[in-house]
C-alpha positions in Angstrom: -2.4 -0.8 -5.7 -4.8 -3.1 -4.3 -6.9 -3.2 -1.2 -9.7 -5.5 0.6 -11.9 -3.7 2.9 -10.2 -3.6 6.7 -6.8 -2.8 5.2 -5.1 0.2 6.3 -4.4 2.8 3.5 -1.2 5.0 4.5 -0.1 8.0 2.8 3.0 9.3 4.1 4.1 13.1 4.9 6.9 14.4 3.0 7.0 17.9 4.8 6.9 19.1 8.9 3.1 20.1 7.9 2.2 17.3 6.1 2.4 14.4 8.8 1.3 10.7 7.9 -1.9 10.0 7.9 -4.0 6.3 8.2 -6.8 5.3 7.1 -9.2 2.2 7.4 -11.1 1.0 4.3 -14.8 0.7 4.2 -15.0 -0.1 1.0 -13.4 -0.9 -2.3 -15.0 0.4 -5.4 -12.2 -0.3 -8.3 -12.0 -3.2 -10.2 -9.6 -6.0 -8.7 -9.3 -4.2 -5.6 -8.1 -0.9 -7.1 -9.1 2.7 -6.1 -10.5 4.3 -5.6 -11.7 3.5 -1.9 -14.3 4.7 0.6 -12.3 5.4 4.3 -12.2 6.4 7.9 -9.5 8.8 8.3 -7.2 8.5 11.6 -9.6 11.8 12.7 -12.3 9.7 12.0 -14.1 11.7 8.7 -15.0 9.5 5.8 -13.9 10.0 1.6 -13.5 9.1 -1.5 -9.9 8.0 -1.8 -7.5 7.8 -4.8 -4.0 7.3 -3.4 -1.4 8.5 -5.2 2.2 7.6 -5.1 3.2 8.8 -1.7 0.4 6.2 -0.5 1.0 2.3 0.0 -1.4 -0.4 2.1 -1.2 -2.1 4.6 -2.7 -5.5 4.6 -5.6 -5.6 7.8 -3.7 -9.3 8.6 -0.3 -7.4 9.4 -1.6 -6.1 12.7 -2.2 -10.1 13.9 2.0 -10.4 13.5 
């Protein structure tokens, strides 16, 4: 996985609790745009991020199409 900073990190729900949840990244701190990466949640508190498998990104371009 690789990300630039203004991509959208998504990690999707598999369960009726667990809903999808969106992210913005503020910063990348892996090597070649790896993880992990500093965010903005959709409710708007910041982490430390290491996506896992249920997670893919979104490219911050993809919103201009």
């Amino acid at each position: 996985m690789q990300a630039r900073v203004g991509d959208r990190l998504v990690v999707e729900g598999h369960t009726e609790s667990a809903h999808r949840r969106e992210a913005e990244v503020l910063e990348v701190r892996g090597e070649d745009g790896g993880p992990p990466y500093l965010v903005r949640w959709d409710d708007g508190h910041e982490s430390l991020a290491f996506p896992g498998a249920d997670a893919h990104v979104l490219p911050a371009d993809a919103d201009q199409r």
